[in-house]
N, C-alpha and C positions, 0 to 999 in steps of 0.2 A: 374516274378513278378506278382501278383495280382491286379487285377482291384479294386483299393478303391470305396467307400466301401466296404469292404470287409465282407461278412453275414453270418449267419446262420439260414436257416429257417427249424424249426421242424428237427435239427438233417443232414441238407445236405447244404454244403458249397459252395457258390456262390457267386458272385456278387449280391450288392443288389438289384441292377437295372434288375437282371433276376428275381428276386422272383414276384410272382402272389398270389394274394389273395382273397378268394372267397367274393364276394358281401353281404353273407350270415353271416360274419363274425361277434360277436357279439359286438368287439370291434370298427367296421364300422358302425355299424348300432347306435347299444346304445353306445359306448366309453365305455363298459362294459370289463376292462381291465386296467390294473397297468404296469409301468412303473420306470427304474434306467436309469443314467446317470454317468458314472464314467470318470472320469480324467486319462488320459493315461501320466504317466511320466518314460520317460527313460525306455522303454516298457511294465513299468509295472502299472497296477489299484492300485490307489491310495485310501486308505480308504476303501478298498476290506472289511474285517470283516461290519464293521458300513451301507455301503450300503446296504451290501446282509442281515444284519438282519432287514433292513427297506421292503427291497423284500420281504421276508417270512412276515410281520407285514401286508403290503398290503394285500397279498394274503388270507390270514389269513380273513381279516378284508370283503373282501368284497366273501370266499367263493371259493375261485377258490385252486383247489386244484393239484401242478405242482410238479416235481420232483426239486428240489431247487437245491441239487448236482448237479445235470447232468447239471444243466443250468449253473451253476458255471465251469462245468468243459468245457463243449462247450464255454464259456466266452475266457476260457483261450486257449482254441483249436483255436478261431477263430482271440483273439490277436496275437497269435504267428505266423498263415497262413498269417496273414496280414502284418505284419514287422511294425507295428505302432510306432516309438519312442515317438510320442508326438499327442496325440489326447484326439477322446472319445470315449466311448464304450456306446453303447445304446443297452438297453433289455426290452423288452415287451413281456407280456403274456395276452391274452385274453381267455371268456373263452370258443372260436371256433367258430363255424359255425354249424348254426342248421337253422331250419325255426323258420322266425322270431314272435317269441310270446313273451310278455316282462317278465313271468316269465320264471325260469332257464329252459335248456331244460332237458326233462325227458325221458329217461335215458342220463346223460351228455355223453357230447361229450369231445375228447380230445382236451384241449386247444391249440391254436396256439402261439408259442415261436419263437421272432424275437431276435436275435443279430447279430448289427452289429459296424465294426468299422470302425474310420475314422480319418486322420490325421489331424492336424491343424498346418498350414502353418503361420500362421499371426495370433498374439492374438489380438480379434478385439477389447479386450480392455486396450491396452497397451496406446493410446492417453490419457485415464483416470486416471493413475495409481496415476504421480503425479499433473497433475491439477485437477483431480477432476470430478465427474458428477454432470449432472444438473437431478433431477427427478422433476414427475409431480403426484399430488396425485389426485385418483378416486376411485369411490364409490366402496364398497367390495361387490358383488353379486353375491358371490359363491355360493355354495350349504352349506350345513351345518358340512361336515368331509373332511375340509380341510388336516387334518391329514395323509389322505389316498393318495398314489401320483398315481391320478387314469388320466387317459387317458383325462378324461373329461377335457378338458384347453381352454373351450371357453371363457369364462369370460375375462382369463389371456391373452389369444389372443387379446381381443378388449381395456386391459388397456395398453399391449405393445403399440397397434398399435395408441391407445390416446395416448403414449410418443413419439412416436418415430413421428409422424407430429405435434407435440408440440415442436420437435427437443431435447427434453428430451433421456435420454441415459435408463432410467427405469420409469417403475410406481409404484408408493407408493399406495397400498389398504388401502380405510379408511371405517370403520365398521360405522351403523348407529349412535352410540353414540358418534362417533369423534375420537376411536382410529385405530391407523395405525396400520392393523395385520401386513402385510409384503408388499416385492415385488410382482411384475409379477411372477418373476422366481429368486426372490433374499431373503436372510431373511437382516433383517434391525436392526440397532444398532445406538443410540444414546449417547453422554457424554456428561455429566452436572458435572460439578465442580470433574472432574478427575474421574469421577465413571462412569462405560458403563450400561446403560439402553435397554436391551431386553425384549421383550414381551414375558410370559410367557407362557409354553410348554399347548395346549389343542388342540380340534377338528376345531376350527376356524385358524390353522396354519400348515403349513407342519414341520413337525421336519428334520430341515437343518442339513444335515449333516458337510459341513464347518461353523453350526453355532454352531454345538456341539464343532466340535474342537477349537472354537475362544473363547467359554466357557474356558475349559480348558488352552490354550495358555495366558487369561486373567489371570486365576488363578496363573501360573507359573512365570507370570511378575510382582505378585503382585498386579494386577488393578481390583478395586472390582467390582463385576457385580452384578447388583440389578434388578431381575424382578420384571415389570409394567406395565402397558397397557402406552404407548404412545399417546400424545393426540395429533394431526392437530396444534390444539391451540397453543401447548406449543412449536412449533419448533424454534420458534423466540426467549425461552431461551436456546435453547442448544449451545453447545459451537464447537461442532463437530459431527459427521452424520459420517458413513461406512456402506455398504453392503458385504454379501458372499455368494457366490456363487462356486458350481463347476468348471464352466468356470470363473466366474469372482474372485477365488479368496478373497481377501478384497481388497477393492474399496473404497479409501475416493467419499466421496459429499459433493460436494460444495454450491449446492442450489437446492431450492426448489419452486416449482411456483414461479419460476420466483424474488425468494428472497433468500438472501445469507445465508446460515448459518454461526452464527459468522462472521466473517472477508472472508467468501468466498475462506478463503484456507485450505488445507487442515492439521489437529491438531496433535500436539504432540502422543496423545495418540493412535491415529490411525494412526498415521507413525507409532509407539512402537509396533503396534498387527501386522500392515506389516511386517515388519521386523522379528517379531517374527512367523507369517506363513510361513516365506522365510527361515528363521533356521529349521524349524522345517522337511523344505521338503529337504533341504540338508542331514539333519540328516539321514532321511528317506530312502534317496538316497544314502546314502551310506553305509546302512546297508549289 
């Protein structure tokens, strides 16, 4: 049996905990480097297609230029080594180790390619599922191409860590003019009079990949989805709150700073899109 996690770095299969990584790294230094997270079910990557064409979109977008198959295919090399039924699989690509000067190095170097996986024993959000989360909202001071799922996650680190000793389960980002682009690590969906309000697709938001699918699962259920910008202000009319996320799923919320949405439980229509993500991976699962 294999030491979980179970890795692959640059093409050689270990533990993760033996890998070493140069100081010089450009991803250590600048966070100069993109990153996937994928859902292990029933040992297999969930959402495989939709991930890996946001992987190529990254890479793409910031210039790093990686063999995309081979990574795909050590993906699935290092799923199988590892016997994972139920985890995640994590891949990062930076773009190496050079001396550090902040523009790209000339002549490039070959980038450094991490995968690894790892089981999940206990969903840490299984206490939330049907009561509900409580989030805490804080200022958005990212950088300007949130769109890109780049390594840079300091911001997103200091609004977890504002939720999580607020005792908050997430944080809600709110942009200078009052609207909520998303989570920490979550995309965010509101309903007002049976209709689901998302913020629309641009470079101020990561394109979620469970929030693509929740698009479509809304579609199939009949519940119309209308994008908006979300406002701080207006949380006090909605009638119902959910997030999604790769680990989380959909997530009703129940409150927010410390104030209830609606009646503080969790709504019809977001039990309807549960239910309906839970079909959807049986399905899937038994294909």
């Amino acid at each position: 049996m294999v030491q979980l996690p179970w890795a692959n770095w640059n093409g050689a299969a270990m533990p993760l905990t033996d890998i070493t990584v140069s100081v010089l790294d450009r991803g250590f230094l600048f966070g100069d480097g993109i990153y996937e997270v994928l859902r292990i079910y029933g040992g297999r990557p969930f959402l495989l297609r939709e991930h890996f064409q946001r992987l190529r979109r990254s890479l793409k977008e910031i210039r790093i230029e990686a063999d995309v198959e081979r990574i795909e295919q050590r993906m699935h090399d290092t799923l199988r080594e590892s016997g994972v039924q139920s985890g995640l699989v994590y891949i990062q690509v930076t773009r190496g180790a050079a001396s550090r000067t902040h523009r790209f190095p000339d002549p490039p170097v070959a980038p450094n390619e991490l995968i690894y996986v790892d089981a999940i024993e206990l969903d840490p959000y299984e206490p939330f599922r049907n009561g509900g989360a409580k989030l805490l909202t804080v200022d958005d001071v990212r950088w300007g191409r949130c769109d890109i799922k780049s390594v840079n996650l300091l911001a997103n680190c200091l609004a977890a860590q504002a939720a999580f000793e607020a005792g908050c389960l997430e944080a809600l980002l709110v942009d200078r003019d009052g609207t909520i682009t998303e989570g920490s690590h979550t995309s965010i969906f509101g309903v007002h009079n049976g209709r689901i309000m998302v913020t629309p697709m641009g470079p101020h938001i990561l394109p979620g990949i469970t929030r693509g699918l929740m698009v479509k699962l809304a579609d199939r259920a009949g519940v119309e989805i209308v994008e908006g910008r979300l406002q701080r202000s207006a949380l006090a009319d909605l009638d119902e709150m959910f997030l999604t996320g790769t680990t989380a799923e959909v997530l009703p919320v129940t409150e927010v700073d410390g104030r209830a949405i609606a009646d503080g439980r969790p709504g019809p229509v977001t039990q309807r899109l549960v239910a309906a993500y839970a079909a959807y991976l049986r399905d899937w699962l038994a294909e």
